[in-house]
N, C-alpha and C positions, 0 to 999 in steps of 0.2 A: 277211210273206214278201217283199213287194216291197222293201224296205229292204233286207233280205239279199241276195235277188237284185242289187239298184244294189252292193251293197259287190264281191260277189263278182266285176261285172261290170270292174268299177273297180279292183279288188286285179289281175287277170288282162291289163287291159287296160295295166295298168306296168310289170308285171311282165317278164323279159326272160329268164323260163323259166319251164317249166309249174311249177307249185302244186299238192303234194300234198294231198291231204283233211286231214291232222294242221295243215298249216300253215293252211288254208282257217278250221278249226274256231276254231285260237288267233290267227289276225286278227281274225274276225269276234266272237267272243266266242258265235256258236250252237254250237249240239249239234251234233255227229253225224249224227245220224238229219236235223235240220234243215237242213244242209248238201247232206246225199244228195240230200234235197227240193228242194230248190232249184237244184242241179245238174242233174236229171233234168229241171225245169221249164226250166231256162234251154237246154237239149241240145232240149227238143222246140219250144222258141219260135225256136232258132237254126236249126234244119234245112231244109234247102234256101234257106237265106236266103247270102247274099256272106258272111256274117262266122260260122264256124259253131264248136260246141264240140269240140274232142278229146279223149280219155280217151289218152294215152302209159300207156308202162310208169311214167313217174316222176311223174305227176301230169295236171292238167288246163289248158288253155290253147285262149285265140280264137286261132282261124286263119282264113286266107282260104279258104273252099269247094274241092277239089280239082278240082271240077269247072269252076272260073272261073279254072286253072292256064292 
């Protein structure tokens, strides 16, 4: 899981729009349901922290905390 996590962190952190889950799935080469995993765990490792995860309507992306707006 940790390896996934490092890609997903890595694919988002170049990226220069959010990343839907279909594209998340076919970079990484996991599943689905592994993805979610990994998203869920990276949203609850990111929370309250400066650098945190957003779910948009068009996918997921790091953003800076709102609260350190």
């Amino acid at each position: 899981m940790q390896e996934l996590l490092s890609q997903i962190e890595s694919l988002m952190f170049v990226s220069h729009k959010p990343l839907t889950l279909r594209q998340l799935v076919k970079f990484t080469g996991a599943s689905e349901p592994d993805v979610r995993g990994a998203l869920a765990q990276l949203s609850a490792e990111r929370a309250g922290r400066g650098i945190v995860l957003l779910e948009a309507a068009d996918g997921y992306q790091l953003a800076t905390n709102s609260e350190n707006s």
